[in-house]
Biotite code that builds the C-alpha atoms (Angstrom):
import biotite.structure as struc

atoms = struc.array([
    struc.Atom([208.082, -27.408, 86.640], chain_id="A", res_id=1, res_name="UNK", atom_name="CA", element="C"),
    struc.Atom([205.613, -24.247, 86.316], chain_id="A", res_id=2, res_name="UNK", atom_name="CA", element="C"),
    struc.Atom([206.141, -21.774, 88.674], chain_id="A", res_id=3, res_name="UNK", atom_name="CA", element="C"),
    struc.Atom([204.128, -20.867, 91.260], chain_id="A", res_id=4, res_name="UNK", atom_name="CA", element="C"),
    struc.Atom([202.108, -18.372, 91.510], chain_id="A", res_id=5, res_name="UNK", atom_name="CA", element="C"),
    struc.Atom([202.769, -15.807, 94.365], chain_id="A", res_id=6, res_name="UNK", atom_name="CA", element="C"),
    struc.Atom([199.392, -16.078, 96.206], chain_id="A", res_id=7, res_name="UNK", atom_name="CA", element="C"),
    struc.Atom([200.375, -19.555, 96.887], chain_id="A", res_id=8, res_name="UNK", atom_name="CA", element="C"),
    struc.Atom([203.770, -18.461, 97.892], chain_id="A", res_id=9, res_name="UNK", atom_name="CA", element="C"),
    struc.Atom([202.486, -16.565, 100.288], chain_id="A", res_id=10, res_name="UNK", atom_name="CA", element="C"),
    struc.Atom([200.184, -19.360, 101.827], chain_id="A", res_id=11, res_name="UNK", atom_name="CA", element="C"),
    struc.Atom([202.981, -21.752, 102.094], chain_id="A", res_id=12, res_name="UNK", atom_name="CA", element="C"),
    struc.Atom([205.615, -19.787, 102.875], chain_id="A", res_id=13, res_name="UNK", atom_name="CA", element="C"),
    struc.Atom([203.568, -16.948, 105.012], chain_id="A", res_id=14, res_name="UNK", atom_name="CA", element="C"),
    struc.Atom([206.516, -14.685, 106.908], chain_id="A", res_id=15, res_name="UNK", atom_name="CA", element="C"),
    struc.Atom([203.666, -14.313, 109.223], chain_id="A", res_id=16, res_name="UNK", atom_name="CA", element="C"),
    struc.Atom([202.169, -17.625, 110.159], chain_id="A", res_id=17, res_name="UNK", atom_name="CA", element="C"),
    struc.Atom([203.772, -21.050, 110.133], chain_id="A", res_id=18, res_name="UNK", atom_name="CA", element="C"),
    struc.Atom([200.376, -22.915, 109.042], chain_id="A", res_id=19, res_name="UNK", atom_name="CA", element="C"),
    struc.Atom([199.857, -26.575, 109.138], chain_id="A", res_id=20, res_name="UNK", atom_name="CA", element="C"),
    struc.Atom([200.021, -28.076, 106.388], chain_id="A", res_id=21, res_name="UNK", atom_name="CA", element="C"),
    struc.Atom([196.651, -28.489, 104.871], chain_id="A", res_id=22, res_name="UNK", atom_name="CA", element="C"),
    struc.Atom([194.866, -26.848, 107.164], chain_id="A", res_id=23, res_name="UNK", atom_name="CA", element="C"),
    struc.Atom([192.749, -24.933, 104.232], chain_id="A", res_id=24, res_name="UNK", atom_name="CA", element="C"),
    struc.Atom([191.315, -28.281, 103.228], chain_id="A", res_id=25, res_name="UNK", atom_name="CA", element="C"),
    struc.Atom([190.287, -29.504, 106.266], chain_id="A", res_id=26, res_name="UNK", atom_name="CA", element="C"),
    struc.Atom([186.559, -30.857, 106.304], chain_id="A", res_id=27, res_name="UNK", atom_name="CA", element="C"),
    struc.Atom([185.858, -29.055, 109.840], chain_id="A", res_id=28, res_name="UNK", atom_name="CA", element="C"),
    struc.Atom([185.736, -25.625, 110.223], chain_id="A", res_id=29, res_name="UNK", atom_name="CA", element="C"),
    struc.Atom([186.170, -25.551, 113.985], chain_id="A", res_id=30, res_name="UNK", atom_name="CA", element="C"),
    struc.Atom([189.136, -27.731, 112.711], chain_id="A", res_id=31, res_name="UNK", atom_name="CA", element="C"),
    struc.Atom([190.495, -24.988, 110.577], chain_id="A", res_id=32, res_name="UNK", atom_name="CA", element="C"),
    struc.Atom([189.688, -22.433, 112.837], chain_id="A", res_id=33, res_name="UNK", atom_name="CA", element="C"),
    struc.Atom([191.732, -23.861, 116.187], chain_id="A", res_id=34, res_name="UNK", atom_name="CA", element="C"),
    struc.Atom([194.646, -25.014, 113.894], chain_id="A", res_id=35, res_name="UNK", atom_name="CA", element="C"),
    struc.Atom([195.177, -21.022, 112.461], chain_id="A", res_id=36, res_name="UNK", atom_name="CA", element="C"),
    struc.Atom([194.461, -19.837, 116.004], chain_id="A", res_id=37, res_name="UNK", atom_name="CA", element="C"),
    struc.Atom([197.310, -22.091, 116.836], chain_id="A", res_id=38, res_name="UNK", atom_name="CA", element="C"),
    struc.Atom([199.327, -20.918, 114.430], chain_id="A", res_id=39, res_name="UNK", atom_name="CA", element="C"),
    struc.Atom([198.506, -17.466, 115.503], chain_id="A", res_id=40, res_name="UNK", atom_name="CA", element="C"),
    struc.Atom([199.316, -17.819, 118.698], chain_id="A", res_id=41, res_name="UNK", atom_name="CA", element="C"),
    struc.Atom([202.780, -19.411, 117.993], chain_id="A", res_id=42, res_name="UNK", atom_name="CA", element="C"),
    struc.Atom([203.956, -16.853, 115.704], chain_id="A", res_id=43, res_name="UNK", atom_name="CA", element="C"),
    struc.Atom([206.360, -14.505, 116.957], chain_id="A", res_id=44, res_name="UNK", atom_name="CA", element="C"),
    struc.Atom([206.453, -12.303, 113.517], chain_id="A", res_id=45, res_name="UNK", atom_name="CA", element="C"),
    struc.Atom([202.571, -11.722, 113.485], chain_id="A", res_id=46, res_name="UNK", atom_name="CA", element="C"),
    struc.Atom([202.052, -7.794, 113.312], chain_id="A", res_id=47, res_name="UNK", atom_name="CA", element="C"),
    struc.Atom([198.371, -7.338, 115.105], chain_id="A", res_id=48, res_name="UNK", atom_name="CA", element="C"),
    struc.Atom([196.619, -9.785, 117.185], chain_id="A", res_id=49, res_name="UNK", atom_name="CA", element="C"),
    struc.Atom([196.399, -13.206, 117.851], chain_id="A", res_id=50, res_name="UNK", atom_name="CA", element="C"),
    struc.Atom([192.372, -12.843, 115.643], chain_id="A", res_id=51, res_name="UNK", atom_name="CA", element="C"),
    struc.Atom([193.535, -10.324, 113.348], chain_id="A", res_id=52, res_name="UNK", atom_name="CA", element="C"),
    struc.Atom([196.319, -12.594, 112.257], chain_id="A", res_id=53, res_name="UNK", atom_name="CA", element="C"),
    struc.Atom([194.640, -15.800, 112.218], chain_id="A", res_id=54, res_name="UNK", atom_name="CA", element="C"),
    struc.Atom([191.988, -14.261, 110.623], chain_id="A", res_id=55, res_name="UNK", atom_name="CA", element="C"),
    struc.Atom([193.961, -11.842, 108.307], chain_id="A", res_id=56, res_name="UNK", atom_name="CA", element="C"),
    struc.Atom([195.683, -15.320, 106.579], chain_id="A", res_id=57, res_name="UNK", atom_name="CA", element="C"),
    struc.Atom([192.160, -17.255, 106.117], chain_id="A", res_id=58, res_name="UNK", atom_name="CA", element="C"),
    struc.Atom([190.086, -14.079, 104.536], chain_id="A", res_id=59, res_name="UNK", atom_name="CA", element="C"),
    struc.Atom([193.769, -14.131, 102.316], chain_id="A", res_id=60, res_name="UNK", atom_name="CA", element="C"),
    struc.Atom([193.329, -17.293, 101.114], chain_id="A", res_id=61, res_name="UNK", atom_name="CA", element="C"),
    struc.Atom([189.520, -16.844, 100.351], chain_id="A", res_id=62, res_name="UNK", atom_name="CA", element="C"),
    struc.Atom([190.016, -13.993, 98.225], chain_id="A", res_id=63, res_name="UNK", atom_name="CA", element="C"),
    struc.Atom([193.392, -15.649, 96.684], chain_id="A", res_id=64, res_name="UNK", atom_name="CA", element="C"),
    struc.Atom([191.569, -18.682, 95.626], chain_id="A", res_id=65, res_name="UNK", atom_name="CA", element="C"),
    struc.Atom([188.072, -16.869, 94.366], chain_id="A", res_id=66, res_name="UNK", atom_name="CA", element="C"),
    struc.Atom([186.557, -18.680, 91.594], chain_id="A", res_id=67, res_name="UNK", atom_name="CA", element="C"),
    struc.Atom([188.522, -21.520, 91.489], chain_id="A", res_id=68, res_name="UNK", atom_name="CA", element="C"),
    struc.Atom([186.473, -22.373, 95.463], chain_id="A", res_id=69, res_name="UNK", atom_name="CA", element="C"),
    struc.Atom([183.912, -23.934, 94.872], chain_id="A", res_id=70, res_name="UNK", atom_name="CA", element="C"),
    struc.Atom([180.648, -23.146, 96.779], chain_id="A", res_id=71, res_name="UNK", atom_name="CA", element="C"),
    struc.Atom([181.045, -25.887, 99.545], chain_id="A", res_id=72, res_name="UNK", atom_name="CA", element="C"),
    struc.Atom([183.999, -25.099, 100.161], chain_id="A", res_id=73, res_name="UNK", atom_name="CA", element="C"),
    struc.Atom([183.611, -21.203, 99.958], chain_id="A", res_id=74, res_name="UNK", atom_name="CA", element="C"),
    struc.Atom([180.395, -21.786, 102.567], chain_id="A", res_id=75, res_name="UNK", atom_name="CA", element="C"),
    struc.Atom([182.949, -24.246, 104.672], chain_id="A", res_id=76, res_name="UNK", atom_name="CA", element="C"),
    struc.Atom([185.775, -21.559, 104.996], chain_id="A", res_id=77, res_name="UNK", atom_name="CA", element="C"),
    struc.Atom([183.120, -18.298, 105.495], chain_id="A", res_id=78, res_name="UNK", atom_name="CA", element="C"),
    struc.Atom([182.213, -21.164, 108.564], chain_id="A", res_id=79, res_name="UNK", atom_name="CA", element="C"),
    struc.Atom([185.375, -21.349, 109.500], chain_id="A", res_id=80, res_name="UNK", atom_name="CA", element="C"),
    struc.Atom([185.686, -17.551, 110.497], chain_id="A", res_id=81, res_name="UNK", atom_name="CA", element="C"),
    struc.Atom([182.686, -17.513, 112.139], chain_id="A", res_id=82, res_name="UNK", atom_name="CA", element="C"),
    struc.Atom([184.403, -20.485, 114.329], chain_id="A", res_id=83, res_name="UNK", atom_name="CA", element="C"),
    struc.Atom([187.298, -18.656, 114.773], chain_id="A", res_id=84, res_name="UNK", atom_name="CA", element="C"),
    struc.Atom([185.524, -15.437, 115.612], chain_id="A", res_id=85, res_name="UNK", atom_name="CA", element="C"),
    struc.Atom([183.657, -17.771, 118.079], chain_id="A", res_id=86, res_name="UNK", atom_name="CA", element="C"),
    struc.Atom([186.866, -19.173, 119.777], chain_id="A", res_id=87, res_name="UNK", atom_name="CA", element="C"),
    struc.Atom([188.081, -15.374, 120.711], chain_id="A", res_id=88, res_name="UNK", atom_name="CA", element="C"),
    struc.Atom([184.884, -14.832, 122.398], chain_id="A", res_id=89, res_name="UNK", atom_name="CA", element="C"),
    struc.Atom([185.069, -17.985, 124.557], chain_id="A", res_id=90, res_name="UNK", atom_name="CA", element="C"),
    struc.Atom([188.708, -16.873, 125.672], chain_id="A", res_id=91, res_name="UNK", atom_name="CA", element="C"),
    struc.Atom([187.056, -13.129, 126.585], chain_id="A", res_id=92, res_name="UNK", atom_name="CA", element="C"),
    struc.Atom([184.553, -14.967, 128.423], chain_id="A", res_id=93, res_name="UNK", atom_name="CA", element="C"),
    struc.Atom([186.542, -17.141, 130.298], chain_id="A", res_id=94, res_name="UNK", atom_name="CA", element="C"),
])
């Protein structure tokens, strides 16, 4: 079995976030974004915020996974922070 590489370690085994499975290939980026604010917000060993650890693990796996994103998905996951960006301002707001 090849080993892993650790960029993937990290994303599955994050000492920072305990992510849903998947949640990187999710077709909706509002979808992506509430499941790592979830995460975020459940996390007890996060270092900064609730947004700068939610969004800290999705710019990781963007710039992790470069080339081998393709564009949709690259557009789909640049979405997915504005979404998540989005849901922080609501709570402000609210």
């Amino acid at each position: 079995m090849p080993k892993e590489k650790w960029s993937q370690e990290v994303t599955e085994h994050s000492d920072a976030l305990d992510l849903e499975a998947g949640v990187f290939t999710k077709n909706d980026p509002g979808e992506i974004a509430k499941s790592l604010k979830r995460s975020a917000e459940h996390s007890t060993r996060r270092k900064g915020t609730v947004l700068q650890s939610a969004m800290g693990m999705l710019t990781f796996y963007i710039n992790r996974a470069g080339d081998n994103l393709s564009k949709a998905d690259r557009d789909r996951l640049e979405k997915a922070k504005d979404e998540l960006r989005a849901l922080f301002e609501e709570k402000e707001r609210a």
